[in-house]
Every structure is written in structure tokens, then in C-alpha cells.
C-alpha positions in Angstrom: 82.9 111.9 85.7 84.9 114.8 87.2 82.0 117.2 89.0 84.5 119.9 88.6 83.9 119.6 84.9 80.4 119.9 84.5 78.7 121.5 81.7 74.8 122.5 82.3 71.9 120.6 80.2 68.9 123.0 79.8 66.0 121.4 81.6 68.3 119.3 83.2 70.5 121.3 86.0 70.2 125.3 86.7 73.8 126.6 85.2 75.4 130.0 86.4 76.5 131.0 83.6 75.0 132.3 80.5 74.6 130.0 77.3 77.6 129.9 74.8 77.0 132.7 72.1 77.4 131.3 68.5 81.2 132.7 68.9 81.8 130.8 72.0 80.4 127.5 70.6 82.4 127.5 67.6 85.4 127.6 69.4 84.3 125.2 72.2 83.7 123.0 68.7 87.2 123.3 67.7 89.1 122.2 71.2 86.4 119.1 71.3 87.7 118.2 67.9 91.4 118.7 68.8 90.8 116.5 71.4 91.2 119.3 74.5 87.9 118.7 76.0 85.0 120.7 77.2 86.4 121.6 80.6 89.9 123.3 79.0 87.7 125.1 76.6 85.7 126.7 79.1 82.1 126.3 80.8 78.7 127.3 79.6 75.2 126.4 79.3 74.6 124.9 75.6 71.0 124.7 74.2 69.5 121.9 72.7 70.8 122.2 68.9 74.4 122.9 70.1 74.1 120.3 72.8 73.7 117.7 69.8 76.3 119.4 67.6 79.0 118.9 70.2 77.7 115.2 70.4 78.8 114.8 67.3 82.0 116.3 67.5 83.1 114.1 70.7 81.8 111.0 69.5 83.9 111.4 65.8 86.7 112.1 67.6 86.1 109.1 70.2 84.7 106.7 67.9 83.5 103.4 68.9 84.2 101.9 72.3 86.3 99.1 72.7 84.6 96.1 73.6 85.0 93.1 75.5 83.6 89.2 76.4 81.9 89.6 79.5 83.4 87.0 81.4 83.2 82.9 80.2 79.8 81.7 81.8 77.4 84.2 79.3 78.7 83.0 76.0 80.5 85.6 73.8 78.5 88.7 75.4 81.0 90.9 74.5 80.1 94.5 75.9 81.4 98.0 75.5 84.0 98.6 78.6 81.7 101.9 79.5 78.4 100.7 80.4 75.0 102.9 80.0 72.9 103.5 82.7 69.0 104.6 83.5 70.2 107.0 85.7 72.3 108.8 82.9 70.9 112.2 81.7 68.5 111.0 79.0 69.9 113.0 76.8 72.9 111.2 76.6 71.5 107.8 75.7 72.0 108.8 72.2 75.5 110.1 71.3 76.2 106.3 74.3 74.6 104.4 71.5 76.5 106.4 68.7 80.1 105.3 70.5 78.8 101.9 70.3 77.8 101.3 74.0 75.5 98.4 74.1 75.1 97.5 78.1 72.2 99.1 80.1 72.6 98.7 83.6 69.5 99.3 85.7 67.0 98.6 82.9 64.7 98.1 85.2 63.4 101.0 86.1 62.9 102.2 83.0 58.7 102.6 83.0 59.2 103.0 79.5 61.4 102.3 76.5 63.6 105.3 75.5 63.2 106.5 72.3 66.7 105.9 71.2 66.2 102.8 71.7 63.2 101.8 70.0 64.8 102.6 66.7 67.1 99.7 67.2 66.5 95.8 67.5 66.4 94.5 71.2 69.0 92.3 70.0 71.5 94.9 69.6 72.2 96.1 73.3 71.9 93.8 76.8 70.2 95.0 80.0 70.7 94.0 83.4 67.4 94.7 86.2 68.9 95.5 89.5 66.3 93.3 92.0 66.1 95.2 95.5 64.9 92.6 97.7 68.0 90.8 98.0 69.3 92.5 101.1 66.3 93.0 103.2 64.3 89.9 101.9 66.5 87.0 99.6 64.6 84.5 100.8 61.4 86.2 99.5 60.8 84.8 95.7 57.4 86.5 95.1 59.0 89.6 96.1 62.1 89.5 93.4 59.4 87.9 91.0 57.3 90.6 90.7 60.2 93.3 90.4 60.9 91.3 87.1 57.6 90.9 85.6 56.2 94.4 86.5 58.8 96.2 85.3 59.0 94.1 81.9 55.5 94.9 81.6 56.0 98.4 81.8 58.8 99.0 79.6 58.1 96.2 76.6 61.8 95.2 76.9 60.6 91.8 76.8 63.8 90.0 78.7 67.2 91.1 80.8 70.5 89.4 80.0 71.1 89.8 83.4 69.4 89.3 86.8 71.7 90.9 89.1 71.1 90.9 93.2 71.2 94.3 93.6 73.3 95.6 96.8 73.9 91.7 97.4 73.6 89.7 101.1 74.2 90.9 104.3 76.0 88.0 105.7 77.7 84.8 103.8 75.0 83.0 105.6 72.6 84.9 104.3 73.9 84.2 100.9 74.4 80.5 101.6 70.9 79.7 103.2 68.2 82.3 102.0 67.8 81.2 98.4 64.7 83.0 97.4 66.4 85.6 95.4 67.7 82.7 93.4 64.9 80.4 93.1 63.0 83.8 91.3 66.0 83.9 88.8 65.4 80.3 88.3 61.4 81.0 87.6 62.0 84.0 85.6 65.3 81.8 83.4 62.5 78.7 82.5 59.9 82.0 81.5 62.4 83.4 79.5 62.5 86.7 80.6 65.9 86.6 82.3 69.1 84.7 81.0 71.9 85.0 83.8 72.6 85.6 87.5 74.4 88.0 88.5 75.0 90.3 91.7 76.0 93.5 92.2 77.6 93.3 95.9 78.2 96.6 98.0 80.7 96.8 101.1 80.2 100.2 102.9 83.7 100.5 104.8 82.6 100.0 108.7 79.2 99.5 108.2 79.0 95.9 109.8 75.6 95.6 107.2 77.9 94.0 104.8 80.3 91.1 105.3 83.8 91.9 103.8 84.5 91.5 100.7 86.9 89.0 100.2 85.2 87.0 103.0 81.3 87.5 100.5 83.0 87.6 97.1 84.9 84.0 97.7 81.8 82.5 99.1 79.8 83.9 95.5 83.1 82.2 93.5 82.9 78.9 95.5 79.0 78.9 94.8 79.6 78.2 90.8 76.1 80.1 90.6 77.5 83.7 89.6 77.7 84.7 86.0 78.4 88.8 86.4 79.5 90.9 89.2 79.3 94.0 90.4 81.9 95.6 93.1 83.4 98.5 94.1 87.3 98.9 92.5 88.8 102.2 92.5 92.5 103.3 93.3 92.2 103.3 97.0 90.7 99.5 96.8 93.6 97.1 98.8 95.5 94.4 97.2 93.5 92.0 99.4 90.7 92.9 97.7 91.9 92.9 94.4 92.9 89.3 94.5 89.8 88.2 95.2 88.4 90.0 92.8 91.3 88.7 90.2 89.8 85.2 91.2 86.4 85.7 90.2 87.7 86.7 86.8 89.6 83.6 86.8 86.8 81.5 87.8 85.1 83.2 84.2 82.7 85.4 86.3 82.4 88.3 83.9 83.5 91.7 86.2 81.8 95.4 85.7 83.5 98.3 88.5 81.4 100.5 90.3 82.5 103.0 92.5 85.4 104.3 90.5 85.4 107.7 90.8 83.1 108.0 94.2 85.5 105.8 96.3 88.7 106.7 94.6 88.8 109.9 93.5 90.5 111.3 96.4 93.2 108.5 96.2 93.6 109.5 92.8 94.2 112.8 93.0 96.9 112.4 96.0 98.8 111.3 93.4 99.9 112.8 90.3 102.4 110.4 89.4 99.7 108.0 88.8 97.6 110.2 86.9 100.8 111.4 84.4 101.3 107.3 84.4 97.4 106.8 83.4 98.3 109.5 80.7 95.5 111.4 82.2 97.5 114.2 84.5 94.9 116.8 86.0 91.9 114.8 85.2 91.3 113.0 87.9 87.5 111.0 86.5 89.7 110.5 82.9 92.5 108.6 85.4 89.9 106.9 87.5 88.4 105.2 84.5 91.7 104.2 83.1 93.2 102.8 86.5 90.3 100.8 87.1 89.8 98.8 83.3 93.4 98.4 83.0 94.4 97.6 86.8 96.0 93.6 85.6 95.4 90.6 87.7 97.9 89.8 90.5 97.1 85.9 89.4 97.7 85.8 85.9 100.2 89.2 85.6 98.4 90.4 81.9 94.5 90.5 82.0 92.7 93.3 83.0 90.7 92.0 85.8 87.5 94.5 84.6 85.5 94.0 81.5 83.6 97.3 82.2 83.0 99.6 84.4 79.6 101.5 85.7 79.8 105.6 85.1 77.2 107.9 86.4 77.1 110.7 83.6 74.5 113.7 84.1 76.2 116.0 81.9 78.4 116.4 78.4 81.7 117.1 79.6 81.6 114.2 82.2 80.5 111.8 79.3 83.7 113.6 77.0 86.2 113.4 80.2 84.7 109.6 80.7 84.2 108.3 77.1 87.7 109.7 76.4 88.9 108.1 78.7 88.9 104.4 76.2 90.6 106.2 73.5 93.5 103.6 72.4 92.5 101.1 75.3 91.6 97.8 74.2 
């Protein structure tokens, strides 16, 4: 997750620096193993093959992700506490799988099935679609509707766990009173190809777009219609705002963190005696993941108040720095 770590994929960014001779990789090889990383054993472009081979390597020494219930309202959904996502270099979907993450968020815009996953039951992993009408148009059904269907019918996936207001509602009012967002869920729920509600609600800082948080995320709570959420938690997020969010997870709404590393990262690294706290001193996307799926609820004092959190990997030492990250963290 740290940007200053990256690591080029061929065909997938431009990289400065030459590829890693046979010499170089070999060594790079032996620091992943010890358990050093990519960034401390220095930079390089890696082909295909050796791509793969240090795949290998990190997720050995990782092995499989903790995992945990998402929440009381969807069953015994328990999810890894890294979640995949469509906008992840593909070429990470598989060593995500071989960690034992089994969440997709933004499934729907998949216009096809992967081929990683097609080699395993549909069963095995959950989805979530993120449906974009919900701040410009919630009270248009046909509009979320058709998100749904279309994009199961281009990528075979046959259902979502999740239907998940993507963005969320302007306004508590809007929330309250425009209902066609929901009413869609409802259709798609007695058609079987979605199972819960869900929202992921955004809160741009000034922008007077989005109602506050705790002011939006009580009014979702008081609702009783919210399975999953989706918010911004990072180290620079205020008390305030973590109590509310400490509520939700009370009321059994199952909680994924977004935003980690975009709006924390600088809070994180104003403070090293955080990061040496996190066990995670100098690597500031390592501390952000840890801060934010250990950060305990002010309500009851010993649950984390995150199941999961979102992670936007395009590269393999942000997946290594991130996936790390849950080593020894249940």
C-alpha cells in the first residue's frame, strides 16, 4: 500500500529500472523469505516467471489470512480481513486467492469472470456490486436494477452477497425518503441474484455533498435495514467518528474500512511512536492496515470495530507490505 514501495509489473506500469538479473532475483528471493520484504531488498522490474516465483515465496511465508464473521445480520459470512478488489492488478488475483482471500469488492464491473476464478466453485468466495445511482438518483429503481442484471449477465457470476449503495446519500433525507435504491435490492433479493444490503458511504471533508458522518451513519443504524458498511477509518479519523462507527458494529452491521492509507497516511507517518507501537516502524501502508483492523471499540473496550478492510494493490510489494501486514493478527 506504500507507493514508495512499488515494484513494476511488465505490461502493467513503465519501471525505470532494469529487470532483476537471475543474481538479483535470487537474493530478492531470500529477504522475501526472511520476511524483509521487497522494498528493503531493493527495486526492480520482475518478468512474468519471477513475478510468480516471488508469489510463492510471500504467500508461504504469509500463509492464509485470518478471517472473520462479517458482522451478525449475514449469517456466519466470515471473510478474510483483506478484501480483493476489481481494481487490483489482475495479476494479483491469484497469489489473493492462494492467502485465502475470499471477498471481491466491486464485482460488478467485472465484464467477465477472471480466470482464477473460474477454477473454483462460486461458493467459495463472496462479491459485493457497487450500484452508482444511489447518490445522484436513489429514488430511481430501474436505474439500480439494471446495474445488477446487466452486469450479472456479463460476467456469469450468477448472484452478489452484497448489494452495496455505492458512495451512499447525499442528505439523511435523502436516505430516509428516496427509497428506490432499496426497493431494487428488494427486486433483485426475491430474484435471487442479490442476498444483503449494504452501503458503502463516502464523507469528503468540506464538501457539503455529503452529510456528516455520525449525523448519515446513525440514521443507516436507526434504519435496521443495513447489513454491511463501507466508510472511511484511518488514523487521522476523530473519536466522534469512531463511536459511531463502534455502534454500527454493535448493532451487528458487519464493517469493511476504506480509505486507510489515502486519508491516513500522513497522520500515520507524523508519528513514529505509533508505527513502532503497530510493530510496523518505517512502513507507513504495513501501520495503516494494522491501526485500522485492530483500532477496539470505545463501547465495548475489546472488539476490533473492523472485520476488513478495502486495499487498492497495483503492484507486488504493495500486496507483500499489505498482506504482511495480518501476520499474527487474528
Amino acid at each position: 500500500m506504500n507507493t514508495d514501495d512499488r515494484i513494476a509489473y511488465s505490461g502493467q506500469e513503465a519501471s525505470p529500472q532494469k529487470p532483476l538479473s537471475r543474481r538479483e532475483f535470487v537474493r530478492l528471493l531470500t529477504t522475501l523469505a526472511a520476511g524483509g520484504g521487497i522494498a528493503a531488498a531493493g527495486l526492480g522490474a520482475l518478468t512474468p516467471s519471477q513475478m510468480a516465483e516471488a508469489a510463492e515465496v510471500i504467500t508461504a511465508r504469509i500463509g492464509k489470512l485470518p478471517k472473520m464473521k462479517l458482522g451478525e445480520r449475514m449469517g456466519n459470512m466470515k471473510v478474510s480481513r483483506i478484501l480483493i478488489s476489481s481494481d487490483w492488478n489482475p495479476a494479483l488475483y491469484g497469489p489473493g486467492l492462494a492467502v485465502g482471500a475470499n471477498f471481491v469488492h466491486k464485482a460488478g464491473y467485472w465484464n467477465s469472470l477472471p480466470p482464477e476464478f473460474r477454477k473454483i466453485p462460486r461458493e467459495a468466495y463472496y462479491t459485493d456490486i457497487t450500484v452508482d445511482s444511489t447518490p445522484n438518483n436513489p429514488d430511481n429503481e430501474d436505474e439500480a436494477y439494471n446495474q445488477v442484471v446487466g452486469s450479472l449477465q456479463r460476467n456469469g457470476l450468477g448472484y452478489y452477497d452484497i448489494f452495496r449503495a455505492h458512495f451512499g446519500w447525499r442528505s439523511v433525507d435523502a436516505f430516509k425518503h428516496q427509497t428506490g435504491t432499496y426497493r431494487a435490492f428488494k427486486r433483485l433479493k426475491r430474484e435471487r441474484k442479490v442476498r444483503f444490503f449494504g452501503v458503502s458511504q463516502h464523507a469528503t471533508p468540506g464538501d457539503s455533498n455529503y452529510p456528516a458522518y455520525p449525523d448519515i451513519i446513525q440514521a443507516e443504524i436507526d434504519s435496521g435495514l443495513i447489513d454491511s458498511m463501507q466508510v472511511w477509518f484511518s488514523a487521522s479519523t476523530t473519536p466522534e467518528i469512531t463511536e459511531v462507527f463502534a455502534r454500527a458494529h454493535k448493532a451487528g452491521i458487519g464493517m469493511t474500512a476504506m480509505k486507510t492509507y489515502a486519508q491516513g497516511a500522513g497522520a500515520m507517518r507524523a508519528n513514529p511512536d505509533l508505527q513502532r507501537k503497530l510493530g510496523a516502524e518505517g512502513s507507513i501502508g504495513r501501520a495503516c492496515i494494522r491501526y485500522s483492523l485492530s483500532k477496539t471499540s470505545p463501547i465495548s473496550g475489546k472488539n476490533p470495530i473492523f472485520h476488513c478492510c478495502v486495499s487498492a494493490l497495483t503492484n507486488m510489494g504493495m500486496f507483500d507490505e499489505n498482506m504482511s501486514a495480518l501476520i499474527k493478527m487474528a
